[in-house]
C-alpha positions as CSV (number, residue, x, y, z in Angstrom):
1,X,51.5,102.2,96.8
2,X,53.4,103.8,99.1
3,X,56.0,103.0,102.0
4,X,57.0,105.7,104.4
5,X,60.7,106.3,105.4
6,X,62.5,108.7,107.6
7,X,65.0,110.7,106.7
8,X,67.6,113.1,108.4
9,X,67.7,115.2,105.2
10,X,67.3,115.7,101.5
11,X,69.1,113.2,99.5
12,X,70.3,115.8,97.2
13,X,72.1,117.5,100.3
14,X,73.9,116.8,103.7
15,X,74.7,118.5,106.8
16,X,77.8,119.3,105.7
17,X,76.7,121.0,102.2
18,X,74.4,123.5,103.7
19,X,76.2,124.1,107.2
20,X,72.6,123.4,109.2
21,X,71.4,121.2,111.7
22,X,68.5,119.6,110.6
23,X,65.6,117.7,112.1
24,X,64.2,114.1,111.0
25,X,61.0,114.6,108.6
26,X,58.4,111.8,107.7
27,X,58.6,111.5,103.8
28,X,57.1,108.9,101.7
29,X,58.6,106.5,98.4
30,X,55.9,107.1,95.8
31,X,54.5,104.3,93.7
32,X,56.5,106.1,90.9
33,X,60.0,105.8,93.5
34,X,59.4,102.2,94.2
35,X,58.4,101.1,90.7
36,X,61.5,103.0,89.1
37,X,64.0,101.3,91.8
38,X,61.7,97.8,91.0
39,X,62.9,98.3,87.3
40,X,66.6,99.2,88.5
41,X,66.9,95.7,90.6
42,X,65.1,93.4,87.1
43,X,67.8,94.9,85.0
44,X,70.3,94.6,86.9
45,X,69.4,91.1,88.5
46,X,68.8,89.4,85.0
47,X,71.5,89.0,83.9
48,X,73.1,88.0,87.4
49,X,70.6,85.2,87.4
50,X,71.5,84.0,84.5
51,X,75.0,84.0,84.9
52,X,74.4,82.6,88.8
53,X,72.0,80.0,86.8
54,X,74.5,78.7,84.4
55,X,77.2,78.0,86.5
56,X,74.4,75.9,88.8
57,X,72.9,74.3,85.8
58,X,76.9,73.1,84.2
59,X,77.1,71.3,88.3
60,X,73.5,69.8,87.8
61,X,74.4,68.8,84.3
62,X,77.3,67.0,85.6
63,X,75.6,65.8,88.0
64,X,72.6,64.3,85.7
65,X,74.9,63.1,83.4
66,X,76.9,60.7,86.3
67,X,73.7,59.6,87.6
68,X,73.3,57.2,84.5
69,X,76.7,55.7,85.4
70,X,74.9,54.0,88.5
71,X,74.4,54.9,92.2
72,X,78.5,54.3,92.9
73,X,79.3,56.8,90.4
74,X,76.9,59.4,91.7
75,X,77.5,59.0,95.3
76,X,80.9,59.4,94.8
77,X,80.5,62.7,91.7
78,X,78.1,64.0,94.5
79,X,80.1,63.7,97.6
80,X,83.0,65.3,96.0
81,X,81.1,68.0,94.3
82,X,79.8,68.8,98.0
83,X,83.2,69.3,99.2
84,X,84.1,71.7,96.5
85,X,81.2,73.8,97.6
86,X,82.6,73.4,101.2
87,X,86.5,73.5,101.0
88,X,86.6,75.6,97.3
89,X,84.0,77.3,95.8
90,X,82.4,79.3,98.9
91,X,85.7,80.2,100.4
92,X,86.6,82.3,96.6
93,X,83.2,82.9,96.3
94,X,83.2,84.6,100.5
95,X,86.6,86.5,99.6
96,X,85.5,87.7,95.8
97,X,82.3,88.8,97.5
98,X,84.5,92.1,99.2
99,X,84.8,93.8,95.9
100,X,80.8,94.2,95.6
101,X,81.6,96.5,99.1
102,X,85.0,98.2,97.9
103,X,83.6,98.7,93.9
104,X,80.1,99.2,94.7
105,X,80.9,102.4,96.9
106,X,84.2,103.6,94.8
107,X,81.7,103.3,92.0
108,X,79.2,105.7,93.4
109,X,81.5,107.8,95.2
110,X,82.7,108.4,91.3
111,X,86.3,107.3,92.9
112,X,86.3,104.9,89.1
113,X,90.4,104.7,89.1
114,X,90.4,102.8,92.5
115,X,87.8,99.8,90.4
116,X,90.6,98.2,88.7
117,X,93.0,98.3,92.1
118,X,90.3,96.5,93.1
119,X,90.1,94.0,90.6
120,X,94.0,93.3,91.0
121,X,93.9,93.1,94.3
122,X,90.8,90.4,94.3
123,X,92.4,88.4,91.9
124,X,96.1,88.0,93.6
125,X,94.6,87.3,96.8
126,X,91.9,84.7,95.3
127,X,94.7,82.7,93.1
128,X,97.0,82.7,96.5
129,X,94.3,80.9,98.0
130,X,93.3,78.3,95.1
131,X,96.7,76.7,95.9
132,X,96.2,74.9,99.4
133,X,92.7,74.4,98.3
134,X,94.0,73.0,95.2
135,X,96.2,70.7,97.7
136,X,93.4,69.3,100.0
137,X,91.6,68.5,97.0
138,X,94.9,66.5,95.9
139,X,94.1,64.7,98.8
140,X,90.0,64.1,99.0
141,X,89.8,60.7,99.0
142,X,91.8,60.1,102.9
143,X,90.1,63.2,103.8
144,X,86.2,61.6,103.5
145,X,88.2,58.8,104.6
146,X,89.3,60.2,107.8
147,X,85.3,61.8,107.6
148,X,84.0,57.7,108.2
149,X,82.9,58.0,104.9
150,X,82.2,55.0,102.8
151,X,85.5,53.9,101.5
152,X,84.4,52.8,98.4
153,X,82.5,56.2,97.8
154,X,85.6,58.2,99.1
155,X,88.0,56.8,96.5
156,X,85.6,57.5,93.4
157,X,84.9,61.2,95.0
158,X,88.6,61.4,95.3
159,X,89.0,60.4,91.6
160,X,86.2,62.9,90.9
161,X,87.5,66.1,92.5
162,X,91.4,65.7,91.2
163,X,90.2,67.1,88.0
164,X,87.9,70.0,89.7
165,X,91.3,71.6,91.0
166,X,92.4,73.6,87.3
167,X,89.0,75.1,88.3
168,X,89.2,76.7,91.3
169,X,92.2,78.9,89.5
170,X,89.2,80.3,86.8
171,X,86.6,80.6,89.4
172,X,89.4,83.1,91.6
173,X,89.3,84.9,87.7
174,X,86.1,84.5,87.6
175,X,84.7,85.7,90.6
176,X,86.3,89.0,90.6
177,X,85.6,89.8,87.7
178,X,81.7,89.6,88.1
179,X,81.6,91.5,91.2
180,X,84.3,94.3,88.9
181,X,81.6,94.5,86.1
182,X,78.4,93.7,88.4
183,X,79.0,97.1,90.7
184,X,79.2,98.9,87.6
185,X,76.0,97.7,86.5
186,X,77.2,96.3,83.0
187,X,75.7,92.9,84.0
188,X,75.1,91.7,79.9
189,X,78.3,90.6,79.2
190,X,78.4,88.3,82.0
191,X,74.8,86.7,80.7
192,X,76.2,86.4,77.5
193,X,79.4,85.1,78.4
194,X,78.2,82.5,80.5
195,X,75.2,81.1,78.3
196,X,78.3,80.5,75.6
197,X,80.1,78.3,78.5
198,X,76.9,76.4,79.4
199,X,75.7,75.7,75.8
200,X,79.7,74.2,75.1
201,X,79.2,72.5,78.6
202,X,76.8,70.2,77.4
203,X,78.3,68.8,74.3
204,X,81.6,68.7,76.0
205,X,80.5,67.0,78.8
206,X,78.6,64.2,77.4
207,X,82.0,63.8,75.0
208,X,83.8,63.4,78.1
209,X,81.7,61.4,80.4
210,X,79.8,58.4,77.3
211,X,82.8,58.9,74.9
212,X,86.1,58.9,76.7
213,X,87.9,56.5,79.1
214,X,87.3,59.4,82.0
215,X,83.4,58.3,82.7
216,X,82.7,60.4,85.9
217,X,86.0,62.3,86.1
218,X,85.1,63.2,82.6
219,X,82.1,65.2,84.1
220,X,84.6,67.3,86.6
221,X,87.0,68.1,83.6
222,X,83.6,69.7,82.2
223,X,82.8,71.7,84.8
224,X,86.6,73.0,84.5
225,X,86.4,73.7,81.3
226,X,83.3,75.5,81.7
227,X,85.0,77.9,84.4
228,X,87.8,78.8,81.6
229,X,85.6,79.3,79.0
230,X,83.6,82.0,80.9
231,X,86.8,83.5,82.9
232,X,89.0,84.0,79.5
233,X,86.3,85.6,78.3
234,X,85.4,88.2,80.5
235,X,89.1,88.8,80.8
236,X,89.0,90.0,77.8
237,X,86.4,92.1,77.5
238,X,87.6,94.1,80.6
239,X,91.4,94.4,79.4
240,X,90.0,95.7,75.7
241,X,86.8,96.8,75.5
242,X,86.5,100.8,76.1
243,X,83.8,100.5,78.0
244,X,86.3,100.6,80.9
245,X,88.7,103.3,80.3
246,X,88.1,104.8,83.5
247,X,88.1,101.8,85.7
248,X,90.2,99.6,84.4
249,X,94.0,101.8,83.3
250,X,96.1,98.9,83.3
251,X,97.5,97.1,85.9
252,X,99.4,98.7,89.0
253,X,101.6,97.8,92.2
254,X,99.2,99.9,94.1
255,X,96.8,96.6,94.1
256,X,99.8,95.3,96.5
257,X,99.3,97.7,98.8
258,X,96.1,97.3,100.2
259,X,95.5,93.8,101.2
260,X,95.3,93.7,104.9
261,X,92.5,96.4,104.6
262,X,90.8,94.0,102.0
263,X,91.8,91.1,104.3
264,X,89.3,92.8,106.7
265,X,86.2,92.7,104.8
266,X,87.0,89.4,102.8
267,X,88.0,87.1,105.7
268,X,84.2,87.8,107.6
269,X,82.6,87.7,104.3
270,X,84.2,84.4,103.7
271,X,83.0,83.5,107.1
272,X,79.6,84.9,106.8
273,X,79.2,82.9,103.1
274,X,81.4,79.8,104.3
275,X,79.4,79.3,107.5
276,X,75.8,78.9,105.8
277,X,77.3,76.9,102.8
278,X,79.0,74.4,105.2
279,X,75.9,73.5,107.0
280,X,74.6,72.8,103.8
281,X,77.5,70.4,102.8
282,X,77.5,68.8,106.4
283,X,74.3,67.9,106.0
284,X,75.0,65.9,102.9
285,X,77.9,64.4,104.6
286,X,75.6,63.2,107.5
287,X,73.6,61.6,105.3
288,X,76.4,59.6,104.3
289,X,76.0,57.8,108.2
290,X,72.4,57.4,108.1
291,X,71.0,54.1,107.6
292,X,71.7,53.1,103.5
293,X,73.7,55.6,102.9
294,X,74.0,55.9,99.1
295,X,70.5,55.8,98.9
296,X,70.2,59.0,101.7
297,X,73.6,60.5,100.0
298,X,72.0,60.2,96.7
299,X,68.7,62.1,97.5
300,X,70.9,65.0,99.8
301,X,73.4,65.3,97.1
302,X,70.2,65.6,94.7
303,X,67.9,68.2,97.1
304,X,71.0,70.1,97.4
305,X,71.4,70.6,93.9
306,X,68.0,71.3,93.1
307,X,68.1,73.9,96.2
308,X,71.2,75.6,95.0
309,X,70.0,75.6,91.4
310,X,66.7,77.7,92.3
311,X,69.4,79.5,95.0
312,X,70.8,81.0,92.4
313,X,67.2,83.4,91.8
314,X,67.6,85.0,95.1
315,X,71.1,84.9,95.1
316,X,70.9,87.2,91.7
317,X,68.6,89.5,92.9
318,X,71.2,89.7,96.4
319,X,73.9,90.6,93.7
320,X,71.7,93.4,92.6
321,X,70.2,94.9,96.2
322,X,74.4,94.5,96.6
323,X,75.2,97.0,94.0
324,X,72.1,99.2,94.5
325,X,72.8,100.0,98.3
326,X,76.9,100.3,98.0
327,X,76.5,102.7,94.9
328,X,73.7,104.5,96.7
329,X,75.6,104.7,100.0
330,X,78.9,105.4,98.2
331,X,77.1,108.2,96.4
332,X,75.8,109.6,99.4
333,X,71.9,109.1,98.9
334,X,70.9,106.6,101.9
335,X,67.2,106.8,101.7
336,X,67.7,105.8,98.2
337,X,69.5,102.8,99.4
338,X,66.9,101.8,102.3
339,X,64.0,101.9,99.3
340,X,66.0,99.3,97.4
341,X,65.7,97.4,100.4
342,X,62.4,97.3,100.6
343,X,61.6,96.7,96.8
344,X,63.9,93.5,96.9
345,X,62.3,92.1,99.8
346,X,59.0,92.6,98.0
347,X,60.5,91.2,94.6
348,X,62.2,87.5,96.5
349,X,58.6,87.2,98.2
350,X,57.0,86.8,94.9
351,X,59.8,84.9,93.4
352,X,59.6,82.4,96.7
353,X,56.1,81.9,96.2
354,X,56.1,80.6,92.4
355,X,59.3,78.9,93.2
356,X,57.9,76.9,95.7
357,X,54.5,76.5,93.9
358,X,56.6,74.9,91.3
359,X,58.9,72.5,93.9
360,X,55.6,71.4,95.0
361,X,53.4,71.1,91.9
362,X,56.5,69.1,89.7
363,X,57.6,66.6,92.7
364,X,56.4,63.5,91.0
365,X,58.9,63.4,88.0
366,X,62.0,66.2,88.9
367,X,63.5,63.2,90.0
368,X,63.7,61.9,87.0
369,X,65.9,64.1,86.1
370,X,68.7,63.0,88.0
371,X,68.5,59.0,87.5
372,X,66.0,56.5,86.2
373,X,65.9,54.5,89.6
374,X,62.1,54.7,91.3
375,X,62.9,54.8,94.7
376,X,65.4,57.7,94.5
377,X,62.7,59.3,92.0
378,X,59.9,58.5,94.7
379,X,62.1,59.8,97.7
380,X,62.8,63.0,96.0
381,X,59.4,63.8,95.7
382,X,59.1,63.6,99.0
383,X,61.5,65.8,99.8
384,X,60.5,68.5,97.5
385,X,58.1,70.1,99.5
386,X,60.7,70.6,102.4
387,X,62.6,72.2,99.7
388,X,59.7,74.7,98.7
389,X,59.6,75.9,101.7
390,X,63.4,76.6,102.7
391,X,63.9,78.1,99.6
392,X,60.9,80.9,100.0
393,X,62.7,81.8,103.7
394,X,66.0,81.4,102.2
395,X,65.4,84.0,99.7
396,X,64.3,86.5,102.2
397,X,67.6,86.1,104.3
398,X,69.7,85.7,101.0
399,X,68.6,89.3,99.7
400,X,69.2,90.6,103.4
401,X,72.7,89.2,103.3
402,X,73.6,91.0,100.1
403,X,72.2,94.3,101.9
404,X,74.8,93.3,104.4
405,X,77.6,93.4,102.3
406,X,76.4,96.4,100.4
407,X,76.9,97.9,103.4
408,X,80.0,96.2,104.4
409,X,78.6,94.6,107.4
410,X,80.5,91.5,106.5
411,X,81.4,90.8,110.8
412,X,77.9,91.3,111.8
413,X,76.5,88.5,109.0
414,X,79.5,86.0,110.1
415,X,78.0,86.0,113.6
416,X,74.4,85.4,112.6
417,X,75.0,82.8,110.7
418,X,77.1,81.2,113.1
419,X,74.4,81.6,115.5
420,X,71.9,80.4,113.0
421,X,73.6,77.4,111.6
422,X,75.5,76.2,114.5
423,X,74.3,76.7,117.7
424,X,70.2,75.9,115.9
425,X,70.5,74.6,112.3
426,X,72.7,71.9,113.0
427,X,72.1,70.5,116.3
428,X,68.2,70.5,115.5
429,X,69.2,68.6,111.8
430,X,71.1,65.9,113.9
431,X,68.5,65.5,116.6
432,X,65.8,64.6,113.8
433,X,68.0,62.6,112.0
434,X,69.8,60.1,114.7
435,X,67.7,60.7,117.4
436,X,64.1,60.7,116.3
437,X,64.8,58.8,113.2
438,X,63.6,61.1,110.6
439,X,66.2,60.6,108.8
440,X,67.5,63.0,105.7
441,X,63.9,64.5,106.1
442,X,65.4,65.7,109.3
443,X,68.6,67.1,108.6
444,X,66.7,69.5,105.8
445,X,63.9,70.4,108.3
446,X,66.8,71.5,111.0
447,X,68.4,73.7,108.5
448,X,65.4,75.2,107.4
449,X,65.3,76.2,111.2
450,X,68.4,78.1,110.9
451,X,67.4,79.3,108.1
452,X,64.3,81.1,109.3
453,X,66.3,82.2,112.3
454,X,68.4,84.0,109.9
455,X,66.1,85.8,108.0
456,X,64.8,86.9,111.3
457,X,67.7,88.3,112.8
458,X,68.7,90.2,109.3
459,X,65.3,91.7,109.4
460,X,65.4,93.0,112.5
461,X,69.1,94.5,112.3
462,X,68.7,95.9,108.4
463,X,65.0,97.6,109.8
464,X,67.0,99.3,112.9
465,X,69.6,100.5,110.6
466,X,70.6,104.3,110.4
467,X,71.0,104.6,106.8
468,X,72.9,108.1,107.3
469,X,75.2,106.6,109.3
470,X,76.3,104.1,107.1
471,X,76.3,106.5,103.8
472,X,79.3,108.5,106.0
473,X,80.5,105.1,106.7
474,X,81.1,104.4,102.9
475,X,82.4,107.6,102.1
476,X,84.6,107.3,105.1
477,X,85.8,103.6,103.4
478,X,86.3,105.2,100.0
479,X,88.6,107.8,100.7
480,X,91.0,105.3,103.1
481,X,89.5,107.3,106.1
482,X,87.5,104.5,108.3
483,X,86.5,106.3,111.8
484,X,82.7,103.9,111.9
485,X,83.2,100.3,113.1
486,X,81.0,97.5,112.0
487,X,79.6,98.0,115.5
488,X,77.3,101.2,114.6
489,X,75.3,99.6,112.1
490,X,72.3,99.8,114.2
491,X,71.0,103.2,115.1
């Protein structure tokens, strides 16, 4: 197998090392080349599955355990969790996802001092943040209010996401540290540390939601717990393991220093994540006005989860293309970091394909699941093969994204997915909902339409790119000296 690539000169060399112009030569990634960087991404991406995984399965597990409380309970556990995707998690998520840009090319540019700056700098800015999130969530129940949500399903998703705030103060932890050990590629720690967290999850959470007084709230203290659990730990293993000695040297007001310039890449990858997520969330909220709306809330709430919980596949191999191309670029091999583009593409189609073989093949009992009722069991299947194929497109875009902020192209992903989601996803989700009557079937199919629209448009800008333009662009970000905007990513 072989895929051909262009390339402006050796990797082992530049123009400025030899003193020569050079001229573009045809060269060729060997079976050997592609199968080495195939093994790279499985190694890497394991463990970032599984970590992605867990943290899914401890909101589905909440979830599942709610859904035996009755349809009241789980409207309002699901509505609330939705909004902490919407208003919390994806906006600490979006910022925390700058460091896999800043220590994915320090890291390969050997600049291993400037990783824990990093790190400090991630995590003041993120816990800044958690406090006016922490406040709207204070307030959930008149916001769905003020939404035209139910009223009755407002106040118990306002109970509900009153104990989710302690939590978004770990995930600020949390999320910074992943992305400070993920661009260095020690990715085992964070399996290990989160399959700890998610076997305690279970016991703690049935504790909390069929043996305490909290019921549903019980299952949102859970979750929080969870987030600790995980965040303490890899807390410590950064501060004292030697593994580190180089990157992390103990903390330094240096971190202070450089926020506006991480401002600019975390605000547009905020954007770029918040804008997909959020048309993911709306569409669970418009459910919420369709005819019988816990029924329709009910089966979003449950599609969404089951979407986000296969998600997090893709989304682990997008952590690992992520850390490939910045610690290619930041190294100052770009042809090395255009094969890791291709091999991940290759890698999510497979993955898409049994994933969605599997959506399809189990639809008649994954609803079971989630509740014991027939016609949410029934209407979930369903749904299910809608689901197998968004999550096969949404794979492809969702490894292209993490190319995009490998590469730092964090403005350029903002505006497709604004495109994507807003001006087609959207519009086309409430015109098959409300106007032809499709109902929730509707609003999936329209995002599924932005989502292919997306995967387009990444395709087309990553296979235009000029991958020796961008490996001066990261060297010219590591040493404080940016002369390239985000506007000469295409050749």
């Amino acid at each position: 197998m072989e895929i051909e690539r262009q390339e402006k000169y050796p990797t082992s060399t530049t123009p400025e090392a030899t003193g020569e112009n050079v001229t573009e030569s045809r060269i060729v990634f060997s079976k050997k080349e592609i199968l080495k960087e195939m093994k790279k991404q499985l190694l890497l991406a394991g463990p970032l599955v599984s970590i992605f995984l867990c943290l899914g399965i401890t909101q589905m597990i909440c979830v599942v355990f709610v859904g035996h409380l009755g349809e009241l309970a789980l409207s309002g556990a699901s509505i609330a969790t939705s909004l902490a995707s919407m208003a919390g998690y994806t906006l600490l998520r979006g910022m925390g996802s700058a460091l896999e840009t800043f220590c994915g090319q320090s890291y390969g540019a050997k600049q291993y001092h400037s990783l824990g700056i990093h790190l400090q700098r991630g995590v003041f800015v993120l816990l800044v943040m958690s406090i006016p999130i922490g406040i709207i969530f204070a307030n959930a129940a008149e916001i769905l209010k003020f939404l035209k949500q139910n009223p009755e399903i407002a106040n118990e998703a306002g109970k509900y996401a009153y104990f989710l705030i302690p939590g978004f103060f770990s995930l600020s932890l949390l999320e910074c540290h992943i992305r400070f050990l993920q661009t260095q590629n020690k990715v085992v720690p964070l399996m290990v540390t989160s399959g700890i967290a998610t076997l305690l999850h279970i016991p703690i959470c049935w504790v909390l939601v069929f043996r305490s007084s909290l019921k549903e709230m019980g299952a949102a203290l859970a979750s929080t717990i969870c987030f600790w659990i995980i965040a303490l730990q890899l807390m410590i293993y950064v501060y004292f393991s030697p593994s580190f000695k180089e990157t992390w040297t103990g903390f330094s007001k240096e971190a202070f220093h450089g926020i506006p310039k991480f401002l600019k890449l975390a605000i547009p990858a905020t954007v770029m994540l918040s804008l997909e997520v959020w048309s993911l969330e709306t569409v669970v909220l418009l459910s919420g006005l369709l005819p019988n709306p816990k029924l329709e809330a009910s089966v979003l709430s449950i599609s969404f989860n089951i979407h986000m919980l296969t998600y997090m596949i893709p989304f682990g191999l997008s952590g690992a293309i992520s850390t490939r191309v910045s610690n290619e670029l930041g190294a100052g091999r770009p042809q090395s970091a255009r094969l890791a583009v291709y091999v991940v593409v290759i890698l999510v189609v497979i993955e898409g394909i049994v994933i969605a073989t599997m959506m399809v093949s189990g639809r008649k009992v994954v609803g079971y699941l989630f509740t014991k009722e027939q016609r949410l069991v029934n209407y979930v299947g369903e749904m299910l093969p809608f689901l197998a194929v968004s999550h096969f497109i949404n794979g492809i875009q969702t490894v292209l994204s993490g190319t995009c902020r490998g590469c730092g192209w964090q403005k350029i992903g903002a505006i497709v997915n604004l495109g994507s989601y807003y001006i087609v996803g959207i519009p086309s989700a409430v015109l098959l909902a409300f106007v032809y009557h499709i109902g929730g079937k509707g609003l999936w199919i329209g995002i599924t339409m932005a989502m292919f629209v997306q995967a387009i448009s990444l395709a087309i800008i990553t296979s235009c790119t000029d991958w020796e333009k961008q490996a001066k662009k990261a060297k010219n970000r590591v040493f404080g000296a940016m002369t390239v905007t985000d506007g000469d990513a295409l050749s």
